[in-house]
Backbone as JSON Lines, residues from 0, in Angstrom:
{"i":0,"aa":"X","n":[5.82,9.64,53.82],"ca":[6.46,8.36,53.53],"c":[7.89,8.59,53.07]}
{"i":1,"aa":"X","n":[8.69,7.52,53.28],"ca":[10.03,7.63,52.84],"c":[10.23,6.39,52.2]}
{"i":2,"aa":"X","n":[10.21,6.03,50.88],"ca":[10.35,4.91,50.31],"c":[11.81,4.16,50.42]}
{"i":3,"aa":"X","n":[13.12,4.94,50.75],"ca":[14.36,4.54,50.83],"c":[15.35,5.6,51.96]}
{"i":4,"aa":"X","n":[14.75,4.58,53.51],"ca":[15.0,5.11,54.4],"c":[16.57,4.74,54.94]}
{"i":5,"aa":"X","n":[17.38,5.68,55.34],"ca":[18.5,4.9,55.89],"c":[18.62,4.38,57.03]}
{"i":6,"aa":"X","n":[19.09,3.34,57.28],"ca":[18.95,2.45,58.43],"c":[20.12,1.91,58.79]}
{"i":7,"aa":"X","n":[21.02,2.33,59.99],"ca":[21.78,1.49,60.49],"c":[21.51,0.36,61.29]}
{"i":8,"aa":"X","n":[22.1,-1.04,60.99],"ca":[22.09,-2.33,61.42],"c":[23.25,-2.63,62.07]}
{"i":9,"aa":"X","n":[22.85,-2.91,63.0],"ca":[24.27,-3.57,64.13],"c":[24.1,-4.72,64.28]}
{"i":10,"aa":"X","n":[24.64,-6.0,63.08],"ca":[25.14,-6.67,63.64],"c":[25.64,-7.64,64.36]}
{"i":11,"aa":"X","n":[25.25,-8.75,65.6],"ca":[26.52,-9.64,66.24],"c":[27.41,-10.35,65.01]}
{"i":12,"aa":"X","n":[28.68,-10.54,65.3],"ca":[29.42,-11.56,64.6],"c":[29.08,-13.32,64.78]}
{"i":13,"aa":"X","n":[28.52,-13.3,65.39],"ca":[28.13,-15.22,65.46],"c":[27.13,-15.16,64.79]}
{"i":14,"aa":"X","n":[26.03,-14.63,65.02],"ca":[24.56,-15.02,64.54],"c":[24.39,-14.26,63.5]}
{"i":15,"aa":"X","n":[24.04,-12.76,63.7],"ca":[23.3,-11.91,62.59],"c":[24.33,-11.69,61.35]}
{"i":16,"aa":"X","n":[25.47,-11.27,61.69],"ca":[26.81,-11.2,60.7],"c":[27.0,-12.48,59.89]}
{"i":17,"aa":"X","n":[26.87,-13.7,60.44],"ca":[26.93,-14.75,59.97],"c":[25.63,-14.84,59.01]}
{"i":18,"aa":"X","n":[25.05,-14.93,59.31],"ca":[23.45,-15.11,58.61],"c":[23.89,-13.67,57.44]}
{"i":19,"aa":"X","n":[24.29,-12.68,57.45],"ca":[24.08,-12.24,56.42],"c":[25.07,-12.77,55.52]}
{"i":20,"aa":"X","n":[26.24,-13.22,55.62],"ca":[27.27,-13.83,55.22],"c":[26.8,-14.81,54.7]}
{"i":21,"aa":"X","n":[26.07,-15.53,54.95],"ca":[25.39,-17.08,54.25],"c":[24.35,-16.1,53.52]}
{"i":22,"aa":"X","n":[23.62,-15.53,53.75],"ca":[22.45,-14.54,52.87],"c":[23.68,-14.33,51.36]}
{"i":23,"aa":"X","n":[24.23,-13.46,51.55],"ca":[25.62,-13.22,50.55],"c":[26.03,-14.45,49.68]}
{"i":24,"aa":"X","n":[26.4,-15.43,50.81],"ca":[26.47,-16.97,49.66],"c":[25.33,-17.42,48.42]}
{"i":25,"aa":"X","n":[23.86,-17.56,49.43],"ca":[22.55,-17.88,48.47],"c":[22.34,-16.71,47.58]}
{"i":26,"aa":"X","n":[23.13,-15.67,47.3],"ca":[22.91,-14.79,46.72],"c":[21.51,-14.31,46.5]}
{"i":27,"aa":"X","n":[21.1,-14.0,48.25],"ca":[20.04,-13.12,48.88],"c":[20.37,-11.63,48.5]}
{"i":28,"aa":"X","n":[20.07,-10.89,48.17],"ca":[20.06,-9.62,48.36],"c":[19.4,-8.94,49.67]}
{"i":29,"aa":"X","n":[20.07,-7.91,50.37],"ca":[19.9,-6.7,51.2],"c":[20.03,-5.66,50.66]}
{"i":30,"aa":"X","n":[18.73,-5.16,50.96],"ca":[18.97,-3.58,50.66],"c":[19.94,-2.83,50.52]}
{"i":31,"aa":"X","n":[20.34,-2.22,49.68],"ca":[21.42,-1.19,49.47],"c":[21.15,-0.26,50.49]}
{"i":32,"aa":"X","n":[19.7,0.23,51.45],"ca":[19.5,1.32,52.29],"c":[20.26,0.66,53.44]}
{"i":33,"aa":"X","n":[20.19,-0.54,53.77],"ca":[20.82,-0.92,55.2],"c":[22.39,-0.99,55.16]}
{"i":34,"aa":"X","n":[22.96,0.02,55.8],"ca":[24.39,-0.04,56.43],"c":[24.53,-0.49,57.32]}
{"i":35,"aa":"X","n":[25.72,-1.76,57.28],"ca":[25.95,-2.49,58.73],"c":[26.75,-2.58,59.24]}
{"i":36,"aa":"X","n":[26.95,-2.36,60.59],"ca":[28.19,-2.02,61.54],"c":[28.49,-3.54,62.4]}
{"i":37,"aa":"X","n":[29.26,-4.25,61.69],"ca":[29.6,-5.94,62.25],"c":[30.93,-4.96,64.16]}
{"i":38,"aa":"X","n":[29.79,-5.82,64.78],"ca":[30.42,-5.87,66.44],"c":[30.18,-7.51,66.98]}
{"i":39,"aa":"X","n":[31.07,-7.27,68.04],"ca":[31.06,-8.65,68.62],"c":[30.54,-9.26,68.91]}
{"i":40,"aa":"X","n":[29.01,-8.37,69.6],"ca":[27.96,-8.93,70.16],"c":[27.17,-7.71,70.68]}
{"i":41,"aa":"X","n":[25.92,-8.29,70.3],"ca":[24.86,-6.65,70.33],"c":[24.93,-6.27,71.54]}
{"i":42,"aa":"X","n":[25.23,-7.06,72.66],"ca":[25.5,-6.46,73.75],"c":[26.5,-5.16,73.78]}
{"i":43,"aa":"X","n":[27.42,-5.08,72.74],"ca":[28.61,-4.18,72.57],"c":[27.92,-3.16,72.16]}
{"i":44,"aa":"X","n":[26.42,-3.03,71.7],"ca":[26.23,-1.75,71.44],"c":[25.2,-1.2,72.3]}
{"i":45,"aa":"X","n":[26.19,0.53,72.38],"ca":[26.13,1.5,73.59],"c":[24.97,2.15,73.57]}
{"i":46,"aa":"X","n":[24.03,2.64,73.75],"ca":[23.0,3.26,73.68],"c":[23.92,4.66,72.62]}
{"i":47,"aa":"X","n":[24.43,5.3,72.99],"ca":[25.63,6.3,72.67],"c":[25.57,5.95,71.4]}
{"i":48,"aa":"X","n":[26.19,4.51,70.96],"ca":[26.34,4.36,69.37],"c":[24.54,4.69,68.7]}
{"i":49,"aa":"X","n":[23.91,4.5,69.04],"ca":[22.19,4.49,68.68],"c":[21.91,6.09,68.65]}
{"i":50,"aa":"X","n":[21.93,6.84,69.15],"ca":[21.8,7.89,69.46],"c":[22.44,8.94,68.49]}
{"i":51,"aa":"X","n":[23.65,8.42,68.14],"ca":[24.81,8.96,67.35],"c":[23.99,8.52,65.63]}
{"i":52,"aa":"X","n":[23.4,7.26,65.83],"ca":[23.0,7.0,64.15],"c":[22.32,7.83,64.03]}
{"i":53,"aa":"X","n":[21.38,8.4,64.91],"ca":[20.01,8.98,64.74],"c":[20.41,10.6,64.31]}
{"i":54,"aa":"X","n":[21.58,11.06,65.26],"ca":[22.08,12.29,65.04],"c":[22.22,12.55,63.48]}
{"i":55,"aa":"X","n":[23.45,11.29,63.49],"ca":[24.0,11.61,61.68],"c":[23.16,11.27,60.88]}
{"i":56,"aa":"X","n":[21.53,10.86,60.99],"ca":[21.16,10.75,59.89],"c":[20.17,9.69,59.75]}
{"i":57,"aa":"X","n":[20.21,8.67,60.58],"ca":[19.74,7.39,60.35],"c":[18.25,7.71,60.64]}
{"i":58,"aa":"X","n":[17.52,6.94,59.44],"ca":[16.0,6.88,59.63],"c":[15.33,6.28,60.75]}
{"i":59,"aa":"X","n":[16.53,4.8,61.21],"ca":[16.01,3.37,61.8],"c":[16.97,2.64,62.31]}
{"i":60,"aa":"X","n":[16.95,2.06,63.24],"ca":[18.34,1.68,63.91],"c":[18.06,0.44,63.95]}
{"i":61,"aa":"X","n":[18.24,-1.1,63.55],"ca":[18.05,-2.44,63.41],"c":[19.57,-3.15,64.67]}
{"i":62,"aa":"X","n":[19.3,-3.37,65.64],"ca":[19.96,-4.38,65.9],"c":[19.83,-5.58,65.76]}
{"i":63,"aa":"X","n":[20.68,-6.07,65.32],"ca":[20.5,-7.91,65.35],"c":[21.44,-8.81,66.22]}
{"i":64,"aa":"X","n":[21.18,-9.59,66.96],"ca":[21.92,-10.6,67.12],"c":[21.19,-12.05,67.44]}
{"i":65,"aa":"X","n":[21.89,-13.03,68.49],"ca":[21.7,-14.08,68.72],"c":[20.48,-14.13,69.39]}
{"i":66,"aa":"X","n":[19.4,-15.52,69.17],"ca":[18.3,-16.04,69.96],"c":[18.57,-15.93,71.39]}
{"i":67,"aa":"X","n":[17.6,-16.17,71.95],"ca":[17.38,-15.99,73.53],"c":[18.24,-17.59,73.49]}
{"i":68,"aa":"X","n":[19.46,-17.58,74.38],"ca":[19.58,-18.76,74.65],"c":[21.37,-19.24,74.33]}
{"i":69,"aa":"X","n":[21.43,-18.31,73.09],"ca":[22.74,-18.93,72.21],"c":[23.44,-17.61,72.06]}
{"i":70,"aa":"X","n":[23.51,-16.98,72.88],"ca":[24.36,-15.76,72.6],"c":[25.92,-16.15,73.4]}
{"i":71,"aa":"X","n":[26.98,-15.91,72.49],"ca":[28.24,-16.74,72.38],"c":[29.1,-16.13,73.7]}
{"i":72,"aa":"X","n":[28.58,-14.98,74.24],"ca":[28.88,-13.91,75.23],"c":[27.61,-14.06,76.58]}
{"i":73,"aa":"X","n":[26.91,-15.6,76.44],"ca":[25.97,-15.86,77.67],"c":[24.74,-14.71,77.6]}
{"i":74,"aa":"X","n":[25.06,-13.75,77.86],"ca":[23.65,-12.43,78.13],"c":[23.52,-11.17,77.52]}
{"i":75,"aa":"X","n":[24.6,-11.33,76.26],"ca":[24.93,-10.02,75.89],"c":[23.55,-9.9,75.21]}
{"i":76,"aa":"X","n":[22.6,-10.64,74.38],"ca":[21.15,-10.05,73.55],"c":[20.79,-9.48,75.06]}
{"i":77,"aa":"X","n":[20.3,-10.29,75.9],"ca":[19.62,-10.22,76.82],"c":[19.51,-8.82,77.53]}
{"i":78,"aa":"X","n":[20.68,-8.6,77.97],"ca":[21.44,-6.9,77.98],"c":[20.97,-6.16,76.76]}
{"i":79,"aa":"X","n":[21.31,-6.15,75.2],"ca":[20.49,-5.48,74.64],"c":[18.81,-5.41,74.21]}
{"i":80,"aa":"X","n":[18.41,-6.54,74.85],"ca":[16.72,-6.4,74.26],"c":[16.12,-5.47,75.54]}
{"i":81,"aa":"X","n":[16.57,-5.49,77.33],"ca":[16.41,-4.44,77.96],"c":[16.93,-3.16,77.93]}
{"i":82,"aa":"X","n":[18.0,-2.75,77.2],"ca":[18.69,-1.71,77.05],"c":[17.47,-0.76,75.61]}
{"i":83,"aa":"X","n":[17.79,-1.8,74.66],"ca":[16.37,-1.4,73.76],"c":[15.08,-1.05,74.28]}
{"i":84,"aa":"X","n":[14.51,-1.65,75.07],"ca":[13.11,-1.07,75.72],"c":[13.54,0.23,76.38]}
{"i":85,"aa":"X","n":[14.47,0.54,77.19],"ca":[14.91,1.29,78.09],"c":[15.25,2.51,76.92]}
{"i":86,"aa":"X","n":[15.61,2.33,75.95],"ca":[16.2,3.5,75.1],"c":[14.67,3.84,73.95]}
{"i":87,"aa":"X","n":[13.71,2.98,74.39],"ca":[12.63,3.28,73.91],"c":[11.92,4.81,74.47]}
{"i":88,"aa":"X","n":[11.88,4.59,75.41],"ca":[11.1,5.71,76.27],"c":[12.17,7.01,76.18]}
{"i":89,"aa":"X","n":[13.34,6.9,76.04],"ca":[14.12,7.92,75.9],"c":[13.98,8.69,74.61]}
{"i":90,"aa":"X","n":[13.48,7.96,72.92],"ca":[13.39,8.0,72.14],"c":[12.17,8.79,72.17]}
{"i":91,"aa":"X","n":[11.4,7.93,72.73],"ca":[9.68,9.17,72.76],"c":[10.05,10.37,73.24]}
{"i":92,"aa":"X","n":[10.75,10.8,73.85],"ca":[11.26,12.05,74.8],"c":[11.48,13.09,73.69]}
{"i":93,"aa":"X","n":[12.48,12.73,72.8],"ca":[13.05,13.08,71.75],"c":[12.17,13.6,70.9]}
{"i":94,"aa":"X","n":[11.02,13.25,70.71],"ca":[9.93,13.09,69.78],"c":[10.39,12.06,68.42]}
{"i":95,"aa":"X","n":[11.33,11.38,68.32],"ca":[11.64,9.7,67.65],"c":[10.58,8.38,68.14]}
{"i":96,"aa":"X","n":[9.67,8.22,67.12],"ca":[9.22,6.99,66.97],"c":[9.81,6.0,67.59]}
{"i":97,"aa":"X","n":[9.6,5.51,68.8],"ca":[10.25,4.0,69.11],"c":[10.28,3.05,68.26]}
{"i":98,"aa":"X","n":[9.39,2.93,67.09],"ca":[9.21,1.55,66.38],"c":[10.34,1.69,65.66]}
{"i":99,"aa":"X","n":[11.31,3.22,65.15],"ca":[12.2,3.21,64.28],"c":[13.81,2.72,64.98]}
{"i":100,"aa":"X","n":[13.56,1.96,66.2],"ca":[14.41,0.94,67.03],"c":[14.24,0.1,67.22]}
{"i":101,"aa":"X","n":[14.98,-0.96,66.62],"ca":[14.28,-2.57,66.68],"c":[15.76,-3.29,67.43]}
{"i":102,"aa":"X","n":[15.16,-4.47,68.26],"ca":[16.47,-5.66,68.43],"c":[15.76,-6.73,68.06]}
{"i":103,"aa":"X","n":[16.06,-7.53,67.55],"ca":[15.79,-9.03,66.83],"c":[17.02,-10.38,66.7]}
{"i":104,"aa":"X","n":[16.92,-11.03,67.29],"ca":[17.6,-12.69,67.42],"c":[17.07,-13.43,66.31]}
{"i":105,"aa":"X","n":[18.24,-13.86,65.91],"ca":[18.96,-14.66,64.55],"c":[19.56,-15.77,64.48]}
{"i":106,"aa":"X","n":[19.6,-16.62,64.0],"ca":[20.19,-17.77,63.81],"c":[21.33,-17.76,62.68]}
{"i":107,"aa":"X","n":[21.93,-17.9,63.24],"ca":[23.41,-17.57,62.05],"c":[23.16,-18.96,60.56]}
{"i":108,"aa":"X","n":[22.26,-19.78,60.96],"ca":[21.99,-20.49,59.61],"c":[20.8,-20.13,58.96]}
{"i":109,"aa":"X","n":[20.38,-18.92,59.27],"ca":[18.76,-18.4,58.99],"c":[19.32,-17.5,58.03]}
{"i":110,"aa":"X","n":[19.66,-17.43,56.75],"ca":[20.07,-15.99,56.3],"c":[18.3,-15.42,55.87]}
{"i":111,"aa":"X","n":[17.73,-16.33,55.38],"ca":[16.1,-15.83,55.16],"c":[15.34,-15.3,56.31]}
{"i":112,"aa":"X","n":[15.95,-15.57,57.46],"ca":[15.17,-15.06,58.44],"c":[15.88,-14.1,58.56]}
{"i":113,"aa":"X","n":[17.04,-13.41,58.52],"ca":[17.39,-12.27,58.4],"c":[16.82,-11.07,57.63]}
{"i":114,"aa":"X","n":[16.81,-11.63,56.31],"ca":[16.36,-11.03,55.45],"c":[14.5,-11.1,55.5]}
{"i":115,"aa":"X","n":[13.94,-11.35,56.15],"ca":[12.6,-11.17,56.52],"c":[12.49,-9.85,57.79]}
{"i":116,"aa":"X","n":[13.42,-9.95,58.53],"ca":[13.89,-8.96,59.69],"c":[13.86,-7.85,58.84]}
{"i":117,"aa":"X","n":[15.17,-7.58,58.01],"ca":[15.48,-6.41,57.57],"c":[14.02,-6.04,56.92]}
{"i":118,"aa":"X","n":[13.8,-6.95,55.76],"ca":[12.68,-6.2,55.07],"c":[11.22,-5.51,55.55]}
{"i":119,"aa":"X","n":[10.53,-6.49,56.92],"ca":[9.81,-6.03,57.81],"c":[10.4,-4.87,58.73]}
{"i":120,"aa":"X","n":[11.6,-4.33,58.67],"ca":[11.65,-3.13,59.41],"c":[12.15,-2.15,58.26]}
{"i":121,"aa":"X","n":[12.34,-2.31,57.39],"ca":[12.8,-1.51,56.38],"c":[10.9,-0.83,56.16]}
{"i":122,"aa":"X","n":[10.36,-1.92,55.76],"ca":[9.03,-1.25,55.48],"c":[8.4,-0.9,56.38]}
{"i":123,"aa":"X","n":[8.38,-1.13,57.93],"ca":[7.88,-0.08,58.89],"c":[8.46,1.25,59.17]}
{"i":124,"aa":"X","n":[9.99,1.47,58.45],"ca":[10.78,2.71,58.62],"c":[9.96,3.32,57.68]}
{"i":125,"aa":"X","n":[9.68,2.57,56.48],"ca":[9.7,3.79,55.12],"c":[8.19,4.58,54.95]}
{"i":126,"aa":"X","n":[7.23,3.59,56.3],"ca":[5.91,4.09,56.22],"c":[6.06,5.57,56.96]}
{"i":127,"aa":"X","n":[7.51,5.9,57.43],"ca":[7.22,7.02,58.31],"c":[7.89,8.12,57.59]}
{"i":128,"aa":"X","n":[7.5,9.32,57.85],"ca":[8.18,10.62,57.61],"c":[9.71,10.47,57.64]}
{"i":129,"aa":"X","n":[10.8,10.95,56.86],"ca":[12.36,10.75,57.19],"c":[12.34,11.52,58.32]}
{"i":130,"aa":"X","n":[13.43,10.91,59.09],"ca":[13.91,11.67,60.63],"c":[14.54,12.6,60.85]}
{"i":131,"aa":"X","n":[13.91,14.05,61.27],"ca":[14.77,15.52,61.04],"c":[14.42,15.93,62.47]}
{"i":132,"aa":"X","n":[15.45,15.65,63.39],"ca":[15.64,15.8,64.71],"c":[17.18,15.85,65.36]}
{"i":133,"aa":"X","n":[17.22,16.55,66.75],"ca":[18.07,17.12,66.69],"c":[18.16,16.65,68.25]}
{"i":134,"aa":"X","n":[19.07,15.49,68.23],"ca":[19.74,14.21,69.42],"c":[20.18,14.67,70.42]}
């Protein structure tokens, strides 16, 4: 077990960035373990950037962005929720847990549903061994 796993979070600026930004207002708390890398749209992130968290360190890789439907860039989730499955099987290769890769759609007025995201993957990261592998 790893009770305080590190986890990089990516993120969109409309939805998930926003939602933590209103989370921040209601003075929600996020984990101090989740570091977040604000991009334009989860579509912007490269398999490359994922790969690279895992190298330097990262327990768990959380993408977030927009619902099926409202992504401000038309298909960019859409592009990452297949790119995520696709970097799943690459991950098993590795011997990396797929579950320690998540994508999840947000509502930029949901900061609680954010913060239900993080905390449900924070505690499926921390049920696992820390990640000592070599990308």
């Amino acid at each position: 077990m790893n009770p305080n796993p590190e986890i990089v979070a990516f993120f969109c600026q409309w939805c998930a960035y926003a939602a933590a930004d209103n989370a921040g207002r209601a003075r929600l708390n996020i984990p101090s373990n989740i570091k977040t890398v604000r991009v334009m749209c989860s579509g912007r992130v490269d398999p490359e950037f994922i790969l690279e968290a895992f190298k330097k360190g990262a327990d768990g890789v959380l993408i977030a962005g927009c619902i099926e439907g409202s992504c401000h860039y038309k298909t960019g989730n859409l592009q990452t929720a297949k790119r995520v499955m696709i970097l799943s099987t690459v991950l098993k290769s590795l011997n990396i847990e797929p579950v320690r890769l998540r994508f999840e759609g947000v509502k930029a007025d949901d900061p609680e549903g954010l913060l239900r995201i993080i905390n449900d993957f924070n505690n499926t990261v921390s049920l696992l061994e820390p990640l000592s592998c070599e990308v």
